[in-house]
C-alpha positions in Angstrom: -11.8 -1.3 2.3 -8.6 -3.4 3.9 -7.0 -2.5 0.8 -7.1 0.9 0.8 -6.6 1.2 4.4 -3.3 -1.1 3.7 -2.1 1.5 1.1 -2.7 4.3 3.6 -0.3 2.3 6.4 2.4 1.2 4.2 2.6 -1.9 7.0 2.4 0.3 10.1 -1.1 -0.7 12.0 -1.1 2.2 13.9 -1.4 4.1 10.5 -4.0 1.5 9.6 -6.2 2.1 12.3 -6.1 5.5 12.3 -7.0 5.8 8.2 -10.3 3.0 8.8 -11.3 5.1 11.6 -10.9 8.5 10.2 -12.6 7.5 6.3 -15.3 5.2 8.0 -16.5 8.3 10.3 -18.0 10.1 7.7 -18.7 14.0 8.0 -21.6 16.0 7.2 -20.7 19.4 7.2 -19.8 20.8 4.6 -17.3 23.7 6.7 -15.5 20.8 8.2 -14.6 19.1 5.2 -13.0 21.8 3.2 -11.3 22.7 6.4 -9.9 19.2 6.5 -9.3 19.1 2.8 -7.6 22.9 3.1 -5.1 20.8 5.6 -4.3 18.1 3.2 -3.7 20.6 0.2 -0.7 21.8 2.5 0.6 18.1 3.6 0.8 17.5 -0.2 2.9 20.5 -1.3 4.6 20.0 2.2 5.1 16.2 2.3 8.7 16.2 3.9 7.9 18.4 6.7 4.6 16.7 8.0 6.4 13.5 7.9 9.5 15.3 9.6 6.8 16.6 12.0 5.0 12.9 12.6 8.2 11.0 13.3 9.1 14.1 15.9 5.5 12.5 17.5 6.6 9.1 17.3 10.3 9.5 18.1 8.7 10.9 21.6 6.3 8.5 22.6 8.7 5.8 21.8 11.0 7.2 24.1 8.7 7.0 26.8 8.0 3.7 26.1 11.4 2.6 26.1 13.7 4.7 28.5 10.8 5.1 31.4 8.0 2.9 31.2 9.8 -0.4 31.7 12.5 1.1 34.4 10.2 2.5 37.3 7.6 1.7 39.0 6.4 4.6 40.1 5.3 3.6 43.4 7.3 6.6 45.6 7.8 10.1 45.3 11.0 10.2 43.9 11.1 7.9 41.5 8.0 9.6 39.6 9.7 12.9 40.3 13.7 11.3 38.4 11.2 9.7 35.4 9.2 13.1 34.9 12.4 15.1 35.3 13.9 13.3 32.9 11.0 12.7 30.7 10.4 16.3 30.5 14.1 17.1 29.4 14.0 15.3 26.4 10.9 16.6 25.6 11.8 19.9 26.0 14.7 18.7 23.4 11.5 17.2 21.5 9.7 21.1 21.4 12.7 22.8 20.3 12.5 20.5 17.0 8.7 21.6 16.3 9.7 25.4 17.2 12.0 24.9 15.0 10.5 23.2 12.4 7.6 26.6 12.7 10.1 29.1 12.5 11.6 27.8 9.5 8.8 26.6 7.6 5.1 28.4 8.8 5.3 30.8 5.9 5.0 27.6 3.3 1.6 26.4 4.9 -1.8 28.2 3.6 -4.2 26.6 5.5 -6.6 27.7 8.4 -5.0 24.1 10.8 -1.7 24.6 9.6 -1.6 28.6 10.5 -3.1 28.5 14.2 -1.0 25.0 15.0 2.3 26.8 13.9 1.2 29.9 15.7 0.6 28.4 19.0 4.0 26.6 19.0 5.8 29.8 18.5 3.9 31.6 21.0 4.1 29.3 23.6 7.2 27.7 22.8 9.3 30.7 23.1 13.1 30.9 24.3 12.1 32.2 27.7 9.6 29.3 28.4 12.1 26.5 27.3 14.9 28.6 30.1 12.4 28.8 32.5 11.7 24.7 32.0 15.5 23.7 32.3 16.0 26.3 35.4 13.2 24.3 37.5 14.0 21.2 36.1 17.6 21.8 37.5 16.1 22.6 41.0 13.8 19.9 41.3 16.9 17.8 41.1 17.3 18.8 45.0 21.2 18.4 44.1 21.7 20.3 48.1 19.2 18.5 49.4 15.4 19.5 49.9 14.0 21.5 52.9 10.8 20.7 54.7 8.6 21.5 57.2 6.0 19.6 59.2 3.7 19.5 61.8 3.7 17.1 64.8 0.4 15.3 65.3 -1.2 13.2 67.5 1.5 10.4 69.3 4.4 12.8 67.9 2.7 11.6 64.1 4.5 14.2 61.2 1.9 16.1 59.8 1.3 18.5 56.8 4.8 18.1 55.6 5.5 20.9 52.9 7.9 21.6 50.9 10.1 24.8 50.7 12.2 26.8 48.0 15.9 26.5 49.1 17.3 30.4 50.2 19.6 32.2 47.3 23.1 31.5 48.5 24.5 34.3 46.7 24.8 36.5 49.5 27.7 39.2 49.8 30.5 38.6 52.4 28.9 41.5 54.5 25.1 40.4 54.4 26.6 36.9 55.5 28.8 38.8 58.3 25.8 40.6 59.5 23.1 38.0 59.3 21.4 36.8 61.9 21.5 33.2 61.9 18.5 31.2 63.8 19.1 28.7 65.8 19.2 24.8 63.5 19.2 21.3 65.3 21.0 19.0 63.0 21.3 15.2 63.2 23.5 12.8 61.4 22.7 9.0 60.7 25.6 6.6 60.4 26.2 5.5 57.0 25.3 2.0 58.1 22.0 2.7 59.4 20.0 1.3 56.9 16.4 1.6 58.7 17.1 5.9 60.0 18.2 6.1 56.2 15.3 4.4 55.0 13.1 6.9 57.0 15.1 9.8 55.6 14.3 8.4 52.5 10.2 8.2 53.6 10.1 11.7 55.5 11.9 13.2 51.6 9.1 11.0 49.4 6.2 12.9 52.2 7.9 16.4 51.8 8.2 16.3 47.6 5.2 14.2 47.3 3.1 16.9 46.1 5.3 18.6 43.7 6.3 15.2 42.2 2.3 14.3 41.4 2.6 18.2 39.5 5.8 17.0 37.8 4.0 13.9 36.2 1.1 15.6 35.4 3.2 18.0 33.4 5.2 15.3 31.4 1.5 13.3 30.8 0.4 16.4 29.6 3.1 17.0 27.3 2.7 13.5 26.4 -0.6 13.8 25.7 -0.1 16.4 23.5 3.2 14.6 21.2 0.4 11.7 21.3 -2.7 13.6 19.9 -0.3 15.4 17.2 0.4 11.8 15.7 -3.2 10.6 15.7 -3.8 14.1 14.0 -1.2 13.6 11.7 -1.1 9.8 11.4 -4.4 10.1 8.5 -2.6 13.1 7.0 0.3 10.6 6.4 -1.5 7.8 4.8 -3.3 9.9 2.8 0.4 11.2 1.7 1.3 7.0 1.3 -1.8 6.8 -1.2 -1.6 9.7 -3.0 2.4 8.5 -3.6 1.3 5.1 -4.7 -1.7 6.4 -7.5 1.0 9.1 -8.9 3.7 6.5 -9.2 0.8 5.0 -11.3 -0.3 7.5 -12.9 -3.2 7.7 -12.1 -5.1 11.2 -11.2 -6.7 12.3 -8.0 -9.0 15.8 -7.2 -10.5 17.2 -4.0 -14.1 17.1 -4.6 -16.6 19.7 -3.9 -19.0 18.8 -1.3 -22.6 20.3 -1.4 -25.6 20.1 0.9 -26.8 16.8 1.9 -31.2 18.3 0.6 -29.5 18.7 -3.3 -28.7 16.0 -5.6 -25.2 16.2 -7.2 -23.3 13.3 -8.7 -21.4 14.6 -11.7 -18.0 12.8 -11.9 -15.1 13.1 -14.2 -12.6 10.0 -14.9 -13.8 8.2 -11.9 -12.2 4.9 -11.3 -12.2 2.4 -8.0 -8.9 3.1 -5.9 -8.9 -0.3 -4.6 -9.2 -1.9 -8.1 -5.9 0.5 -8.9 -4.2 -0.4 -5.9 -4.4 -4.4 -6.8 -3.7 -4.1 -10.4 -0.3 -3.2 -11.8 -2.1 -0.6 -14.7 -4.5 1.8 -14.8 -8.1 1.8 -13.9 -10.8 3.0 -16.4 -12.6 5.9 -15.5 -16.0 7.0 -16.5 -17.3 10.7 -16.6 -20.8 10.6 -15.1 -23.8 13.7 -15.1 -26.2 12.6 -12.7 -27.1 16.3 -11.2 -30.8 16.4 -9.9 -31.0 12.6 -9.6 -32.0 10.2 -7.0 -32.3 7.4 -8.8 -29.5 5.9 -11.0 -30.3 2.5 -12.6 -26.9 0.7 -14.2 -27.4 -2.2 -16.2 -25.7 -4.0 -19.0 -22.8 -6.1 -20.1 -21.9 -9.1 -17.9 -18.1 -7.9 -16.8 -18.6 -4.4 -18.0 -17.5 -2.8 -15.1 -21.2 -2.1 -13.7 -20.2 -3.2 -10.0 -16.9 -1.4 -10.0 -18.1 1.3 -10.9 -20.8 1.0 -8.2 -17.8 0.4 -5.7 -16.0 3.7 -6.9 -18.7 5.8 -6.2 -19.2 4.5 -2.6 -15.6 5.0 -1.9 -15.3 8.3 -3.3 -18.1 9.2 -1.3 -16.7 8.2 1.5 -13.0 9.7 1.0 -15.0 13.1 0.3 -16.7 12.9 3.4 -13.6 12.4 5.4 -11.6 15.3 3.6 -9.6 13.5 1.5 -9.5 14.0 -2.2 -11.3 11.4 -4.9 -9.8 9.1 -7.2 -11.2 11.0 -9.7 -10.3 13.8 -12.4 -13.1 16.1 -11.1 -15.9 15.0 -8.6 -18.9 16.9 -7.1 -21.5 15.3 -4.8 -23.8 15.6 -2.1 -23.0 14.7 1.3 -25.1 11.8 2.8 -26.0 11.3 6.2 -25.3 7.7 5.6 -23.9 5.3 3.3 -25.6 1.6 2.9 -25.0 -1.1 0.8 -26.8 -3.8 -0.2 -25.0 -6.9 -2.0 -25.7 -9.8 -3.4 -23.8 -12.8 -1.5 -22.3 -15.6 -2.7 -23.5 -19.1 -1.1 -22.6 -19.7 2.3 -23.4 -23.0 3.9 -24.0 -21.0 7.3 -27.1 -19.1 6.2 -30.1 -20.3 8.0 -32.2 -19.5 5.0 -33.0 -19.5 1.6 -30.5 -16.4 -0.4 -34.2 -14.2 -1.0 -34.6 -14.5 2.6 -31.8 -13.7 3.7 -31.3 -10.2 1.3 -34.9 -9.4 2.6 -33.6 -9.6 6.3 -30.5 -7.4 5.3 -33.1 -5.0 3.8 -35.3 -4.9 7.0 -32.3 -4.3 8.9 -31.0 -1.3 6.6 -34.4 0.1 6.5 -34.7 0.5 10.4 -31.4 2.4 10.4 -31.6 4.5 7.4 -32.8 8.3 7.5 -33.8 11.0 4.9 -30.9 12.1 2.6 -28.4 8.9 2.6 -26.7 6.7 -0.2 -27.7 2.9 -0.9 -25.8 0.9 -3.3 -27.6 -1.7 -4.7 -25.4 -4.7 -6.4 -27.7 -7.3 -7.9 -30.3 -7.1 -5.3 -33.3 -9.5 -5.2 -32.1 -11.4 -8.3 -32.5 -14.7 -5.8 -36.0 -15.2 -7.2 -37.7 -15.1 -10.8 -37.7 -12.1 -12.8 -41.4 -10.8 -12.1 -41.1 -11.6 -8.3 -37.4 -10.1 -7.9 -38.0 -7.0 -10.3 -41.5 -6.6 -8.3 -39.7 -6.4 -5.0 -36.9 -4.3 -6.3 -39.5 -1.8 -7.5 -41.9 -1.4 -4.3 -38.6 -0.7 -2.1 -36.7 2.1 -5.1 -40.4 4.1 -5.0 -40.5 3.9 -0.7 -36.4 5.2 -0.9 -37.1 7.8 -3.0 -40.3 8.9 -0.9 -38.0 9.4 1.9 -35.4 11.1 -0.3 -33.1 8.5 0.0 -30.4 8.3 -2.9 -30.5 5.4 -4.8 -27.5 3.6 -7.2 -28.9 0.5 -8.4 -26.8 -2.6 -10.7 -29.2 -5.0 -11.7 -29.9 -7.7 -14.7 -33.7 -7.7 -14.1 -34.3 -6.4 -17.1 -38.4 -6.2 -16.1 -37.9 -3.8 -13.3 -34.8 -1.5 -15.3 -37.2 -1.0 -18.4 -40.4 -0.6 -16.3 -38.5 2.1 -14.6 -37.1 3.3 -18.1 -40.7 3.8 -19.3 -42.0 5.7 -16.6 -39.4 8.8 -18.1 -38.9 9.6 -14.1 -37.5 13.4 -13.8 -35.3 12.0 -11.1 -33.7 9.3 -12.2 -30.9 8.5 -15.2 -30.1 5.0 -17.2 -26.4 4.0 -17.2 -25.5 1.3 -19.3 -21.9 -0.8 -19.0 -20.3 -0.5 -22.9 -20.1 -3.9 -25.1 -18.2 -3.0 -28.4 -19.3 -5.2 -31.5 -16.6 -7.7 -31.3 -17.9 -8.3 -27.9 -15.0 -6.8 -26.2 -15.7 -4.9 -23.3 -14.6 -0.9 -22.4 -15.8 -0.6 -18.8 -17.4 2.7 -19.7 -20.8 3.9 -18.9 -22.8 5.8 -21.1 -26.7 6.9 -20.7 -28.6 4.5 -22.4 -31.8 2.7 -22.3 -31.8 -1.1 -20.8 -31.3 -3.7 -22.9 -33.1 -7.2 -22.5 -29.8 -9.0 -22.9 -26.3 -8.8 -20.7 -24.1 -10.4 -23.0 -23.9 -13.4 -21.3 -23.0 -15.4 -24.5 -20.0 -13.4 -24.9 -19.2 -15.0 -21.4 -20.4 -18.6 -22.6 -18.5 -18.6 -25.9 -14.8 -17.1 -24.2 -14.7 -20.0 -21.6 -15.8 -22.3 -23.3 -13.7 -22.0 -26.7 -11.1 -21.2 -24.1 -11.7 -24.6 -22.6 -11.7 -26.3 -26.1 
């Protein structure tokens, strides 16, 4: 999975963690995946702009990081009150951008996401709002000083200090003339009294305490929202990096079309594994599959056929359909599954407690107690840790209780005992795929239906190395 998440974040781990989050939490419903794939449609015809749109997200968090965040620390008043004013302004810089980036390109976007999100910035980002932003910004900078009134307490203690909007000074020379003025007690503090400055300084932070906690929670908001857009668009982004990387290979990609998770559809059209692409330098086979109306689907055959990649392709497909994305595939149409498990053979490891049958029989206890009624298991080699009657005996008893529970089941397997016991019991719901071996003994990695054979080519294996090695 690494490797596609890696192609998704070109390098950046913030992209990274956002694609292994977003493919690896799987959705069910069915609405919310074509809404999500509707999304993605647009992002591909309108790559520039949802980039343009992400870095607009970045370029404002990192200057929050950078200009404020270090500087400050936020312990009085007026110090949160300078780092939101400022903050704000260059956000309100940052907002113009996206207006702008609305006004001149909403009409391109189709989708349901892309339609409200570019409505809502041009409703509430209007002209008027942005004036109205700069014109209290201005006065919160208290250029003339603030006004502020208090109480006096108990042992002369100030007291519900509040603070007030300075009078218009645009008066006329005749409404000054005529005005009454009220009586004002002023005092002055030398400029080298540090400690009555210091309590000038203390009475201000009281007096703009309040309106400096709104300020902050007004630039965390809009911070919160610059944040949110890049997780939202951060997946959209490296699903752009991946789709960039297959075409430059050629290779072809489709949105699939989810259906219910009760039916059984698993018909697939040049299907190949993305990961296997992104690690190769050519293209991947694919294989067209018809498994419609199947819970069962036994693959055997050739040794190095392509039997297990295969197996891998369709449990990443599955997942990149159930996160919205499209399929590394020509044409693919599946159920959705309320879970995906796998179960794979493992190689030896000198920290196992127990014997290799043991240990797959734990992983299948463990799988079992977690699985429900209309997921996906992938089998790879399962049970093979024993003889043939023992391993295809066990392998059997657990494919009848999945299938009881209407549990999907994609099974790769050289016991040939349990794949032709299977085979003979002509099971409405399942289908036989079998890896290609051509008569030279060269292998096609394509699957065809096909009955399982006794052998899986192993010579073929046997007589490669070991002329090779001659």
């Amino acid at each position: 999975m690494n490797t596609l998440f890696n192609a998704m974040a070109l390098g950046d781990k913030f992209l990274f963690e956002v694609a292994r989050k977003v493919v690896l939490s799987s959705m069910s419903d069915l609405d919310a995946i074509l809404y999500r794939q509707s999304i993605l449609k647009d992002c591909l015809k309108n790559s520039l702009i949802v980039k343009d749109m992400y870095n607009i997200a970045v370029e404002s968090i990192e200057i929050e990081k950078k200009h404020y965040l270090s500087f400050f620390s936020f312990k009085y008043p007026s110090s949160i009150l300078h780092r939101s004013i400022g903050l704000l302004q260059l956000f309100v810089g940052i907002l113009k951008k996206l207006r702008g980036i609305a006004d001149s390109h909403a009409d391109k976007f189709e989708s349901e996401g892309f339609i409200r999100f570019f409505a809502m910035l041009q409703k509430e980002l209007t002209d008027e709002y942005f004036l109205h932003i700069q014109e209290h910004l201005k006065e919160l900078k208290f250029r003339e000083g603030v006004l502020i009134s208090g109480e006096l307490g108990k042992g002369n203690k100030g007291l519900h200090y509040l603070l007030h909007k300075v009078q218009d000074k645009k008066q006329s020379w005749i409404e000054r003339l005529f005005n009454r003025k009220t009586p004002d007690y002023t005092v002055y503090i030398h400029e080298r009294d540090e400690a009555g400055a210091r309590a000038l300084g203390e009475l201000k932070d009281r007096g703009i305490n309040t309106v400096a906690n709104a300020l902050a929670q007004s630039a965390d908001h809009v911070l919160d929202f610059f944040t949110m857009l890049r997780t939202e668009l951060a997946f959209y982004v490296g699903c752009l990096n991946l789709q960039e990387t297959l075409v430059q290979k050629g290779e072809p990609i489709a949105f699939p079309l989810p259906v219910a998770a009760n039916a059984r559809k698993s018909s697939f059209k040049g299907l190949y594994d993305v990961c296997l692409s992104l690690t190769i330098e050519g293209k991947v086979v694919g294989n067209d599959v018809n498994a419609d109306d199947k819970d069962l689907v036994m693959i055997t055959g050739a040794n190095q056929g392509g039997k297990s990649i295969f197996l891998r392709a369709i449990g990443l497909s599955q997942l990149m359909m159930q996160c919205g994305m499209f399929a590394p595939a020509e044409a693919f149409c599946a159920n959705v599954c309320n879970g995906l498990f796998t179960h794979y053979k493992r190689e030896e490891d000198t920290s196992m407690k127990s014997g290799k049958l043991d240990e797959e029989l734990r992983r299948m206890s463990d799988i079992i107690d977690n699985i429900s009624e209309n997921s996906m298991i992938l089998f790879n080699e399962s049970f093979a840790a024993t003889n043939e009657r023992e391993g295809s005996e066990i392998a059997r008893q657990i494919i009848y209780a999945l299938l009881e529970k209407h549990i999907k089941v994609f099974f790769v397997t050289h016991l040939y005992e349990l794949a032709h016991g299977l085979y003979e019991q002509r099971l409405e719901s399942a289908t036989f795929l079998r890896a290609e071996r051509q008569a030279d003994g060269s292998r096609t990695f394509k699957l065809t239906e096909g009955e399982p054979l006794q052998t899986s080519f192993g010579k073929d294996l046997y007589n490669r190395i070991f002329s090779n090695a001659g």
